[in-house]
LOLOGU-94825 format. One record per residue (C-alpha): residue in one letter; y, z, x. Coordinates in nm, 4 decimals, m for minus. Last residue first. Layout:
{type: a; py: Y; pz: Z; px: X} .
...
//
This chain:
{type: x; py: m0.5598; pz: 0.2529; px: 0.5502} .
{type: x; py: m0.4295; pz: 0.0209; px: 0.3984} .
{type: x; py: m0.5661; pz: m0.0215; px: 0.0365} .
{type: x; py: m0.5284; pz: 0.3510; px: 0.0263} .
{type: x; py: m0.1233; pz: 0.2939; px: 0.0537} .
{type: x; py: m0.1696; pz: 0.0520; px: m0.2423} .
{type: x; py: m0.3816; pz: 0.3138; px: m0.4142} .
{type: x; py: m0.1156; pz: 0.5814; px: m0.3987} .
{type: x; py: 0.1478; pz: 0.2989; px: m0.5263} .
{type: x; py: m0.0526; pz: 0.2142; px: m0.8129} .
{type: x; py: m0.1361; pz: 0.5474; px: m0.9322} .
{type: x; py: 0.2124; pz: 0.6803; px: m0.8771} .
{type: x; py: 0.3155; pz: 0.4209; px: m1.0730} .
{type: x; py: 0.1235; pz: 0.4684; px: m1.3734} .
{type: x; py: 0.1850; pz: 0.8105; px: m1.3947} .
{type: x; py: 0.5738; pz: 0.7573; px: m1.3426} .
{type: x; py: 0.5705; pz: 0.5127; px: m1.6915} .
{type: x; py: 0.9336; pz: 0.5003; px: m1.7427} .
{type: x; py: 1.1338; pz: 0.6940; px: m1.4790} .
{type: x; py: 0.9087; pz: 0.5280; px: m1.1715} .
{type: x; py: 0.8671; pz: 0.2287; px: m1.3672} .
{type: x; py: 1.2823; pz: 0.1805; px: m1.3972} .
{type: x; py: 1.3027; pz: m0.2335; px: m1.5105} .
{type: x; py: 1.0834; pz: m0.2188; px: m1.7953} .
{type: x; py: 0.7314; pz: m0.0391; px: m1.9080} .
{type: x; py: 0.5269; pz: m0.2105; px: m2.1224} .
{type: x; py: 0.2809; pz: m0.4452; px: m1.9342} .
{type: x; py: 0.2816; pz: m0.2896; px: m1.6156} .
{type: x; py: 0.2237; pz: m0.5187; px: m1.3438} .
{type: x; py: 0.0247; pz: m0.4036; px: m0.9858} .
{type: x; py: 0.0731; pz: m0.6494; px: m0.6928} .
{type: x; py: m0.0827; pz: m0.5810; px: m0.3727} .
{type: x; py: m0.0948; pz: m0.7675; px: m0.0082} .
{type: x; py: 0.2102; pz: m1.0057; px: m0.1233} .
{type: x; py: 0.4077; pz: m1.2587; px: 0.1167} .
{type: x; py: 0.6052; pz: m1.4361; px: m0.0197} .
{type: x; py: 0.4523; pz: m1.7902; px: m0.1411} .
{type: x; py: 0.7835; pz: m1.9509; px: m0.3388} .
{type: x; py: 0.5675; pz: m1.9949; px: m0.6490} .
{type: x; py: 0.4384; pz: m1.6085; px: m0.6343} .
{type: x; py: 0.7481; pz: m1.4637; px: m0.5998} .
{type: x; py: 0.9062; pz: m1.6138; px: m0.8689} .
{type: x; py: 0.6617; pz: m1.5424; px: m1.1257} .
{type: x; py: 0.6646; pz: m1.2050; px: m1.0136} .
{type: x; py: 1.0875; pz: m1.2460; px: m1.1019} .
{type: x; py: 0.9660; pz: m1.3730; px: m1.4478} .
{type: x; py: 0.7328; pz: m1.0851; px: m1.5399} .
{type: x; py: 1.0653; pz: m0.8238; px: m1.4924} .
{type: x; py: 1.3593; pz: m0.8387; px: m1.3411} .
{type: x; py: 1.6782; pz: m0.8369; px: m1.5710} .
{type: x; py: 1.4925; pz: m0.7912; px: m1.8803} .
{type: x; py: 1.2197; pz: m0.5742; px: m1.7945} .
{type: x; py: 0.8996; pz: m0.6446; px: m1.9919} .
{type: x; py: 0.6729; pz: m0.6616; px: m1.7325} .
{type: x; py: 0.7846; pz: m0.3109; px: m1.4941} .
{type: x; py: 0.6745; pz: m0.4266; px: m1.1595} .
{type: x; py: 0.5135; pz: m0.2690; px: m0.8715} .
{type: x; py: 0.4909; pz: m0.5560; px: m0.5993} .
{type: x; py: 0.3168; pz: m0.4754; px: m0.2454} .
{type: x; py: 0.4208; pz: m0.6173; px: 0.0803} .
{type: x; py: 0.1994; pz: m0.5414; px: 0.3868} .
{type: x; py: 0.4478; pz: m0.5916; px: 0.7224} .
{type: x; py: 0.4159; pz: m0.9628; px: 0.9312} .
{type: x; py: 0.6582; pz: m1.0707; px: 0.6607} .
{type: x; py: 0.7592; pz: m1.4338; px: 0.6808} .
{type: x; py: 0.7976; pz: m1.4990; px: 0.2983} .
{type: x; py: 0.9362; pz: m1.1714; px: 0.2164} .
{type: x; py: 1.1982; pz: m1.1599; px: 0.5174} .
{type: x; py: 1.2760; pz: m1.5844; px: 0.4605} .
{type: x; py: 1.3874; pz: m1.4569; px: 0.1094} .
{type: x; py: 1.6228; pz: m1.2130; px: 0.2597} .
{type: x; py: 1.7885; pz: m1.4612; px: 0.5337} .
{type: x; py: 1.7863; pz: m1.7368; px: 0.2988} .
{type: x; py: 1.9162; pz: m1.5276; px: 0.0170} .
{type: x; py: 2.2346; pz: m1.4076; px: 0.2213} .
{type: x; py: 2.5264; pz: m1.5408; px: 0.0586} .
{type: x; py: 2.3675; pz: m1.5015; px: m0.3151} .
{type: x; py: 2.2663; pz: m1.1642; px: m0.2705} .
{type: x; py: 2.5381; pz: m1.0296; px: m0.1334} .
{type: x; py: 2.7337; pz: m1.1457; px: m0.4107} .
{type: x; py: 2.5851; pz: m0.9499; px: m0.5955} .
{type: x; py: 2.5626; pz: m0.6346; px: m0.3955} .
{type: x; py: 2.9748; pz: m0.6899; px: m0.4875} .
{type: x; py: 2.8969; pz: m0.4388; px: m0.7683} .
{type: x; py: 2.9507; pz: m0.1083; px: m0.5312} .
{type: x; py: 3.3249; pz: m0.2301; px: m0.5550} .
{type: x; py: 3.4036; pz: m0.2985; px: m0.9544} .
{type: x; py: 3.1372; pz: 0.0354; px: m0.9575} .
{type: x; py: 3.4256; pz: 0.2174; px: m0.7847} .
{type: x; py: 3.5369; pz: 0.4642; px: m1.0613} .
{type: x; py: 3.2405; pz: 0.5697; px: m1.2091} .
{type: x; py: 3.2290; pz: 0.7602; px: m0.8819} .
{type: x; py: 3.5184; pz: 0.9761; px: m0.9383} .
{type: x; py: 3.3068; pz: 1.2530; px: m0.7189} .
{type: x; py: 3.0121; pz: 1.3265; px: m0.9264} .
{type: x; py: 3.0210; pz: 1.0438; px: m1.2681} .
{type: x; py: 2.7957; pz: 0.8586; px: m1.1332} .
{type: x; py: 2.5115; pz: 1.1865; px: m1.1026} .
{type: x; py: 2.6855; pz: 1.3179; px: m1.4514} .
{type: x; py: 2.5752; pz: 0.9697; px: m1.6013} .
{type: x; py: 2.1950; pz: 0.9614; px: m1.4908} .
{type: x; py: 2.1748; pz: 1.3821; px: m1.6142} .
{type: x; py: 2.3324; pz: 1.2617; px: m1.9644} .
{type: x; py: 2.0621; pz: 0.9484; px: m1.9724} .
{type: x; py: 1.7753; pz: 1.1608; px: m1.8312} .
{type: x; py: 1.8808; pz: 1.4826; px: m2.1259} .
{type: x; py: 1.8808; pz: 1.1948; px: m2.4169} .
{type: x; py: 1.5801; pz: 1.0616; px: m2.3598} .
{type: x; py: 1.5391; pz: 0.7379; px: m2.1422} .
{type: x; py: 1.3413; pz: 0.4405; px: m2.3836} .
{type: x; py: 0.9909; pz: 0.4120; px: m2.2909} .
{type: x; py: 0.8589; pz: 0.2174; px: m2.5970} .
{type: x; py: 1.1136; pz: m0.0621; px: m2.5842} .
{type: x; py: 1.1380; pz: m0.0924; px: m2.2476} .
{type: x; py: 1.4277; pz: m0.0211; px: m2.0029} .
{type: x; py: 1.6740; pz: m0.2193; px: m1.9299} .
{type: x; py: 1.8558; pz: m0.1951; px: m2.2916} .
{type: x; py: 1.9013; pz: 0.2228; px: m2.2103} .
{type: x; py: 2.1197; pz: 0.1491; px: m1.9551} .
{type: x; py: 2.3971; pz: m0.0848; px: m2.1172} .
{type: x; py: 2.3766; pz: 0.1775; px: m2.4702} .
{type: x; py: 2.3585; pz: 0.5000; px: m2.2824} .
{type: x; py: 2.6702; pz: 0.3488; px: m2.0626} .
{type: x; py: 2.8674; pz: 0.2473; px: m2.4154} .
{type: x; py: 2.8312; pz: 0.6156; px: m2.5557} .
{type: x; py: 2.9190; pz: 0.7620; px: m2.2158} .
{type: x; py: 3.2569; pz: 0.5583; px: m2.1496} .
{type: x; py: 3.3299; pz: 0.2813; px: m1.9815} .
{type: x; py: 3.7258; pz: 0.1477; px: m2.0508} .
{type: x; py: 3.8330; pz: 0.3342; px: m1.7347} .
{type: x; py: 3.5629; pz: 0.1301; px: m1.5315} .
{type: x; py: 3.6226; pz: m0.2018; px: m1.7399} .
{type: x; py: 3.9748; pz: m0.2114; px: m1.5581} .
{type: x; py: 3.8358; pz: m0.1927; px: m1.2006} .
{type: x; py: 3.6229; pz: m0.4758; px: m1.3463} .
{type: x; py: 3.8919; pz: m0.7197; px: m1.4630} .
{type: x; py: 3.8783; pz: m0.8749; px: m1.1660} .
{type: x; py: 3.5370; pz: m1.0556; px: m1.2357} .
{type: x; py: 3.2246; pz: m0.8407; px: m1.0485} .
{type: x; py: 3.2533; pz: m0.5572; px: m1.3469} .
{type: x; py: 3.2409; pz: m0.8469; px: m1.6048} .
{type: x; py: 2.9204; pz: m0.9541; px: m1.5034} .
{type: x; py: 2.7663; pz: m0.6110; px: m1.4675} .
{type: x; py: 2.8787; pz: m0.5270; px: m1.7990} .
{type: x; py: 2.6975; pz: m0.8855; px: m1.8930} .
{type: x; py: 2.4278; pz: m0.7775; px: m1.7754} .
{type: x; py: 2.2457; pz: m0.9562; px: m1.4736} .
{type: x; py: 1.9341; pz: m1.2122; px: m1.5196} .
{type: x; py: 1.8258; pz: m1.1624; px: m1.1350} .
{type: x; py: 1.5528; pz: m1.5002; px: m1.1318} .
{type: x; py: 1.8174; pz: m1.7177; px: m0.9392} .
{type: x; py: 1.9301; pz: m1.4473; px: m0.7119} .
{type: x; py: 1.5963; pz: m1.3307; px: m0.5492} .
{type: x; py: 1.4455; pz: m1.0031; px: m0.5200} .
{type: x; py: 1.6611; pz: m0.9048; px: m0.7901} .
{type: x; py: 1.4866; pz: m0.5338; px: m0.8618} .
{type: x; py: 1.1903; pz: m0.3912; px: m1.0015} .
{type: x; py: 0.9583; pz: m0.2230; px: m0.7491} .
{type: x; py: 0.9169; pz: m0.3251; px: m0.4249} .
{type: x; py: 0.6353; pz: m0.1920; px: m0.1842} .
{type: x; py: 0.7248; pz: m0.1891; px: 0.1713} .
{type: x; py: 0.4377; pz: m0.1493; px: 0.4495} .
{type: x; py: 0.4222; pz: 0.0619; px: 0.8296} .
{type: x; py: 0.7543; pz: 0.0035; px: 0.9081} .
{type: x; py: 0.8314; pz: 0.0520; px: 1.2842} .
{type: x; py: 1.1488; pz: 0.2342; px: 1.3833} .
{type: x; py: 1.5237; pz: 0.0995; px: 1.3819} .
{type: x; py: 1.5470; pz: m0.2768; px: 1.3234} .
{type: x; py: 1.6389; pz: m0.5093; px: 1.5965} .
{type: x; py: 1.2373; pz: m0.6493; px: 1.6190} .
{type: x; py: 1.3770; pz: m0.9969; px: 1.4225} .
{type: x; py: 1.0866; pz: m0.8864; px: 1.2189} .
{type: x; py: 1.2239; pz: m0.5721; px: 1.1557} .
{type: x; py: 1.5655; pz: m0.6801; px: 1.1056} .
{type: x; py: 1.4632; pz: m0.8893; px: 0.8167} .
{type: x; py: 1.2799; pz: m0.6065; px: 0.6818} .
{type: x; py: 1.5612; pz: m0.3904; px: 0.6889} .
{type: x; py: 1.7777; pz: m0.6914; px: 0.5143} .
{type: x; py: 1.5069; pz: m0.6838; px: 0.2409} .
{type: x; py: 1.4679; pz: m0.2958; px: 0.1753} .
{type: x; py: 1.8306; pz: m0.2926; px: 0.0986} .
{type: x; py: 1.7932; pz: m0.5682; px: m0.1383} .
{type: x; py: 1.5065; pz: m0.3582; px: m0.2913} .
{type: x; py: 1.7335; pz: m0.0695; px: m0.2560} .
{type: x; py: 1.9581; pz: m0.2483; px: m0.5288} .
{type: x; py: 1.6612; pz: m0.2360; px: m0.7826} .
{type: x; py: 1.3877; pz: m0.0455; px: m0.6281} .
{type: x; py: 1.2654; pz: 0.0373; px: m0.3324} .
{type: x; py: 0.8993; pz: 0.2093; px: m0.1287} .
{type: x; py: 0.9332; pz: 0.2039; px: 0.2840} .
{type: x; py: 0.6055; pz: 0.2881; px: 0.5123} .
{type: x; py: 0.7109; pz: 0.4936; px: 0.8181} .
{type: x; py: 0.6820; pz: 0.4504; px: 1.1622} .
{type: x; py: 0.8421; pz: 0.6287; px: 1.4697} .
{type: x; py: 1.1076; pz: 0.8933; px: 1.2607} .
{type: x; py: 1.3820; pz: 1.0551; px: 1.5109} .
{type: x; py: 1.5420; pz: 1.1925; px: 1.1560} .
{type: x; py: 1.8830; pz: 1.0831; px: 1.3347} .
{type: x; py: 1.7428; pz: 0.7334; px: 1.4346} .
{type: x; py: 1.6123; pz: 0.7151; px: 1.0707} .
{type: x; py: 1.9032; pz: 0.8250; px: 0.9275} .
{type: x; py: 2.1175; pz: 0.5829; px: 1.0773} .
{type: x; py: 1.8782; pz: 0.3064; px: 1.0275} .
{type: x; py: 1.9622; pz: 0.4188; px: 0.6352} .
{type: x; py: 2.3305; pz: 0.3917; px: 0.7325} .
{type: x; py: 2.3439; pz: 0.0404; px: 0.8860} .
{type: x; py: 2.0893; pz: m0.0863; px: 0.5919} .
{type: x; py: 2.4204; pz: 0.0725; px: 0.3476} .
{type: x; py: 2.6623; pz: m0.1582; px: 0.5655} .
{type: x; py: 2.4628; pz: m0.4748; px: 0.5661} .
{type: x; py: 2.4202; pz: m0.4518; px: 0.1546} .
{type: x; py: 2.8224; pz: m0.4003; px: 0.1555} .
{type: x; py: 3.0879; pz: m0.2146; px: 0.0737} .
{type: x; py: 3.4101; pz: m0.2308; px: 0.1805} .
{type: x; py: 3.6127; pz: m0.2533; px: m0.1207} .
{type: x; py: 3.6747; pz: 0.0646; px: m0.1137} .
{type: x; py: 3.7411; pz: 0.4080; px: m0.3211} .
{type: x; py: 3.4971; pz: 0.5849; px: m0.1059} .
{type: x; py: 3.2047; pz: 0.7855; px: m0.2940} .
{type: x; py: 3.0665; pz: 1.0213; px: m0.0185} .
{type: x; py: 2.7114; pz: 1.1325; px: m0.1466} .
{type: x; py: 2.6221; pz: 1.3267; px: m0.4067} .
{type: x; py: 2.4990; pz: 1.0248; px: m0.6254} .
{type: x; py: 2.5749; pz: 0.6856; px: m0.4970} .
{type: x; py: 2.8840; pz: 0.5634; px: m0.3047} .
{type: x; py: 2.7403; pz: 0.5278; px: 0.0052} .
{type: x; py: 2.3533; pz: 0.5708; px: m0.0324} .
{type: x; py: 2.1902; pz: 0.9029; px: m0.1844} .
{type: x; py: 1.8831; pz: 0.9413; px: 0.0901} .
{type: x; py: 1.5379; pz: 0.9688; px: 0.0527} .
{type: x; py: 1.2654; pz: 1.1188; px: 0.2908} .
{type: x; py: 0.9319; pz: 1.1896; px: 0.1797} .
{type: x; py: 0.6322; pz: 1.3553; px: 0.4084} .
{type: x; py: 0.3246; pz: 1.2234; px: 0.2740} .
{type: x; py: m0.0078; pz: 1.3664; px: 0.1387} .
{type: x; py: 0.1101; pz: 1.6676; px: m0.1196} .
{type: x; py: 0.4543; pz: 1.4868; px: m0.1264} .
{type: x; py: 0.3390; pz: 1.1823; px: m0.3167} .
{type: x; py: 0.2201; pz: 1.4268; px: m0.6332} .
{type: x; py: 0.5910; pz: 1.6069; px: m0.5868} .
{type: x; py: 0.8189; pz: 1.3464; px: m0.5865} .
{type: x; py: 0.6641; pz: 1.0499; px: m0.8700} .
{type: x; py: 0.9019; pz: 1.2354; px: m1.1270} .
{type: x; py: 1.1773; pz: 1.2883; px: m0.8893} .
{type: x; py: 1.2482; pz: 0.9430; px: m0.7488} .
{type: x; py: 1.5287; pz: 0.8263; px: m0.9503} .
{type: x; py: 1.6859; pz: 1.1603; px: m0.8435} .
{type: x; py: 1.7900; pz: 0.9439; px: m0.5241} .
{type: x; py: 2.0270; pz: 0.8094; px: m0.6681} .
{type: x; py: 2.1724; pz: 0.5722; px: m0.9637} .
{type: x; py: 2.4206; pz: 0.2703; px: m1.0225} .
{type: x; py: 2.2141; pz: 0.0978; px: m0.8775} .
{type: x; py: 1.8679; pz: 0.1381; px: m0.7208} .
{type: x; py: 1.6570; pz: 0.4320; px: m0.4729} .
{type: x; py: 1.5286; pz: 0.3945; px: m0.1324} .
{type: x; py: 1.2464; pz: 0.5507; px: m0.0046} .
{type: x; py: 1.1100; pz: 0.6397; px: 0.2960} .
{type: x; py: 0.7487; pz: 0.7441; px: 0.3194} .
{type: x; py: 0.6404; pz: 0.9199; px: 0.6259} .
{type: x; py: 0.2581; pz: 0.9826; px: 0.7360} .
{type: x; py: 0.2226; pz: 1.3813; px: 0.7859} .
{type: x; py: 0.2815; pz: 1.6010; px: 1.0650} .
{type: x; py: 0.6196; pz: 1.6728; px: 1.0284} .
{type: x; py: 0.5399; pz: 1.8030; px: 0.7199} .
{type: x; py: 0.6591; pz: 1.7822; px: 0.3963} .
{type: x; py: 1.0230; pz: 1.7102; px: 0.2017} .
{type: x; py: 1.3370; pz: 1.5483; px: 0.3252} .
{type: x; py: 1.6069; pz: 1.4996; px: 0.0769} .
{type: x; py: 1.9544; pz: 1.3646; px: 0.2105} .
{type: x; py: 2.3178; pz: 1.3822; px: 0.0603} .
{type: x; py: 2.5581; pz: 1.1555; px: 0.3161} .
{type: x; py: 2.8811; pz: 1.2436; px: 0.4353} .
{type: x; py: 3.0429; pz: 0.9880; px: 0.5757} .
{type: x; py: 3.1283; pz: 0.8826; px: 0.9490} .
{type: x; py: 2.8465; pz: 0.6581; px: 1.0316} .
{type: x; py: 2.6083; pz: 0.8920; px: 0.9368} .
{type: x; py: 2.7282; pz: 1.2876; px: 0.8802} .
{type: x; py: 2.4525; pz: 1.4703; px: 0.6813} .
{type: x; py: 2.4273; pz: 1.6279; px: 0.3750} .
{type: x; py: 2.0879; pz: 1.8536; px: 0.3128} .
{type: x; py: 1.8883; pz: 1.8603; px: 0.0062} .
{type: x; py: 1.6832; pz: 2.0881; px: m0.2228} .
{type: x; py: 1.9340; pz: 2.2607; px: m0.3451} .
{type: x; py: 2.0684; pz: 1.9208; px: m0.4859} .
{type: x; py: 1.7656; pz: 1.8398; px: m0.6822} .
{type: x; py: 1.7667; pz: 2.2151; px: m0.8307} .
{type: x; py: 2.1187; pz: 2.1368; px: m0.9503} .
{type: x; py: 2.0242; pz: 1.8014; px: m1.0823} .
{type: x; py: 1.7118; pz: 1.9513; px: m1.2872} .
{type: x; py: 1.9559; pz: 2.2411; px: m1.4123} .
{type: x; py: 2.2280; pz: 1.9702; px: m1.5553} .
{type: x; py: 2.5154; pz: 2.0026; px: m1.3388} .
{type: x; py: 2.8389; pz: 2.2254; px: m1.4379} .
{type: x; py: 2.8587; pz: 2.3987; px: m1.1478} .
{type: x; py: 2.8709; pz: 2.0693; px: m0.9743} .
{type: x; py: 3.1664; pz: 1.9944; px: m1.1462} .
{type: x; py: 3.1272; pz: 1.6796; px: m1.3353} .
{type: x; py: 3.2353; pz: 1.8619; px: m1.6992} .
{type: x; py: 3.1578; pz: 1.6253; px: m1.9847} .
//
């Protein structure tokens, strides 16, 4: 497969067009910002190893009330994919306060998923240490390893955090990625062939394939900073709302379970019975639903 840009898929070109790039922190970042300046501001941040395309199906129905900004993180999508071992959870909250200081955004609500759920949790954390950048109006999580001892990982992902993971990225190939990918998602909303090849050309853009080993360190992350991020849910003074894909194998019914025994905080919690760990790709209908009448429940 060809991971020129003029080789994209047509719904990754037209996802692209619709973006800027913009320098934050010294990289070159790929933003979408959609609606009025004049409408309530929803910023959302997407999982691993994906993008910001994650969001496309719910896009347009949210942006006829809200104004939408997402952002490719470092090393995702068309953004700047450094060959480092630098990353970090702190480092990609640095950048998305970036944007928001650059964007000059006052309060926003935040929707996550996956690794922008971890994201999601060191913003928080700043918020109610008042340090973080703007005012967040709510956060709703979708799937993702809220907390380390629920996060039942692959065993790709496994291997890719053990040193033979720079290794396992030559050995990848598409076959064996539609294979890994397709097993988190549920068994009656299984990606179709053009999402999984439009998925792999997005990590493919720019090498990136090539530094999962690196980007997979969100792990460990996880581990050294759970009392900081599980302290954020449980301490919230910001509306938390759960959207969660049931039969997801990595973070599905289980991690809810979770949630509820150690008492985070949780002002709405919708569960979809058979749709796995990417709701907004698997069942975006339902989603959209849930998350428009989360925001209602605020007002």
């Amino acid at each position: 497969m060809d991971f020129r840009l003029s080789s994209a898929p047509t719904p990754i070109k037209n996802w692209h067009a619709r973006g800027e790039f913009q320098d934050l922190l010294g990289h070159s970042i790929f933003v979408i910002d959609e609606g009025s300046d004049e409408l309530p501001v929803i910023m959302l941040l997407h999982g691993f190893p994906t993008s910001s395309w994650d969001w496309q199906l719910i896009w347009d129905a949210l942006a006829k009330d809200y104004r939408l900004i997402a952002l490719d993180m470092l090393g995702f999508g068309f953004s700047d994919k450094p060959n480092s071992k630098n990353y970090s959870i702190h480092r990609q909250a640095d950048l998305v306060e970036a944007l928001i200081k650059a964007k000059g955004l006052d309060q926003f609500h935040v929707l996550a998923h996956d690794y922008g759920d971890t994201v999601a949790q060191e913003l928080l954390a700043r918020q109610l240490e008042s340090s973080g950048a703007g005012h967040w109006l709510s956060c709703c999580f979708l799937n993702g390893g809220l907390f380390p001892e629920t996060h039942r990982a692959l065993l790709t992902q496994k291997l890719l955090l053990s040193p033979l993971g720079k290794y396992l990225n030559h050995l990848t190939g598409y076959a064996k990625f539609s294979r890994n990918f397709s097993s988190v998602f549920g068994p009656q909303s299984k990606p179709s062939t053009q999402e999984l090849e439009s998925f792999w050309w997005l990590i493919n853009f720019k090498n990136g394939k090539h530094i999962f080993h690196n980007l997979i360190t969100y792990m460990r992350d996880r581990l050294q900073h759970r009392a900081r991020w599980v302290s954020a849910l449980q301490e919230s003074t910001i509306p938390l709302g759960l959207i969660n894909g049931s039969v997801d194998p990595v973070s599905g019914e289980h991690m809810v379970a979770r949630y509820k025994e150690l008492n985070c905080r949780l002002d709405y919690l919708a569960e979809l019975p058979i749709v796995g760990h990417y709701p907004q790709v698997e069942g975006s209908s339902a989603v959209l639903g849930c998350y428009q009448s989360y925001l209602k429940s605020l007002q």
